[in-house]
C-alpha positions in Angstrom: -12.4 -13.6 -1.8 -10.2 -11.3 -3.4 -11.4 -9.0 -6.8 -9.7 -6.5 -8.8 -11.1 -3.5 -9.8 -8.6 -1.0 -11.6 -10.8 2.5 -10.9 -12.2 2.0 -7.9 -9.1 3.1 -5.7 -8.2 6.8 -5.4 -4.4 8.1 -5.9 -2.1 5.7 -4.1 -4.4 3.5 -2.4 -4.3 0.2 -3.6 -6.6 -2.2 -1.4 -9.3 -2.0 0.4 -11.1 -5.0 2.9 -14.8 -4.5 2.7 -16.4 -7.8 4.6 -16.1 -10.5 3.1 -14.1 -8.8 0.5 -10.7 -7.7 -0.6 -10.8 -5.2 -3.2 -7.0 -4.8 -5.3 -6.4 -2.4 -8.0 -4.8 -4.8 -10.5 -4.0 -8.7 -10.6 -0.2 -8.3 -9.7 -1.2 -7.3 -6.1 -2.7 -10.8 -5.6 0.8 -11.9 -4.8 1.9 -9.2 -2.2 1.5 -11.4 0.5 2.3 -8.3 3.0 -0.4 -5.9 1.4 -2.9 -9.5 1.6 -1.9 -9.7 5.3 -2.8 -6.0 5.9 -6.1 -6.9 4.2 -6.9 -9.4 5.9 -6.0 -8.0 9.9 -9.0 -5.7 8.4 -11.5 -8.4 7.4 -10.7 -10.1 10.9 -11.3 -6.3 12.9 -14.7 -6.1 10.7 -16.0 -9.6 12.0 -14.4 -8.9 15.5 -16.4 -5.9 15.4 -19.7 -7.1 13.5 -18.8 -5.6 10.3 -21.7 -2.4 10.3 -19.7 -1.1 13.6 -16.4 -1.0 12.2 -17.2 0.9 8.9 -19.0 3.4 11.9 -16.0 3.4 14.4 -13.5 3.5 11.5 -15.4 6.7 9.8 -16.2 8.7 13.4 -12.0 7.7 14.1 -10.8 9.6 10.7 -13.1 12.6 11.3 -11.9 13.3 14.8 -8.0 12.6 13.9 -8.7 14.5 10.4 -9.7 17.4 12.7 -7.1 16.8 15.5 -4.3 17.0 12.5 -6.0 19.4 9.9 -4.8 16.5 7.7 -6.8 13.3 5.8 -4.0 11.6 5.3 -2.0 11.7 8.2 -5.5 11.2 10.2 -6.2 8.2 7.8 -2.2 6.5 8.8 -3.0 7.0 12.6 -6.6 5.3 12.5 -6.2 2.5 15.1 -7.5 0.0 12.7 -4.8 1.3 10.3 -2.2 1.3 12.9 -2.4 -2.2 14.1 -2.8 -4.1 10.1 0.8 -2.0 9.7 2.3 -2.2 12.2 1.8 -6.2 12.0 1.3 -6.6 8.3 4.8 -8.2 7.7 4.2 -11.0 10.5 2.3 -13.7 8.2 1.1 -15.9 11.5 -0.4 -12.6 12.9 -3.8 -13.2 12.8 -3.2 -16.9 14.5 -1.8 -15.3 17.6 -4.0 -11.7 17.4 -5.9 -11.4 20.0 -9.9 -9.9 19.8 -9.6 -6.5 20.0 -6.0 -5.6 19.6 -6.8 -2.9 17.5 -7.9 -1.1 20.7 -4.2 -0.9 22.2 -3.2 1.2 19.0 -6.2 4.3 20.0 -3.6 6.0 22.0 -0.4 4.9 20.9 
């Protein structure tokens, strides 16, 4: 289910997957199938993952890379989780072929 909520995203951020959710910050995004896509590879890595430990893994990954760079941002692009939805958001039969767990393969790439 996809919901639009204009100030609930900070700066440029403008989605966010939050089981069973997909969170855009206005109506036009509905038809970005690529930023969709990127949403979804998420909702699949929460239920992969059984929702409560992604959020965890997702959180304790950004703190160590936000360390490792002395940067949010740049820690926040190089999540794994991050790393696979772009680096396969523009493929729209993705998440037919994905297979469980992919996003591990991106943790030291």
């Amino acid at each position: 289910m996809i919901l639009v909520f204009r100030h609930f995203f900070y700066k440029n951020y403008v989605g966010l997957s939050l089981w069973p959710f997909i969170f855009l910050k206005n109506v036009s995004l509905k038809e970005d199938s690529v930023l969709i896509n990127h949403e979804k590879i998420h909702l699949r890595q929460q239920q992969e993952l059984l929702i409560f430990p992604f959020y965890i893994l997702y959180l304790l990954e950004w703190l160590l890379r936000a360390v490792w760079y002395m940067d949010s941002y740049r820690a926040y692009q190089n999540i794994s989780f991050e790393r696979e939805a772009y680096v396969n958001e523009d493929q729209m039969d993705y998440l037919s072929k994905r297979k469980c767990f992919s996003f591990i393969k991106y943790l030291y790439r």
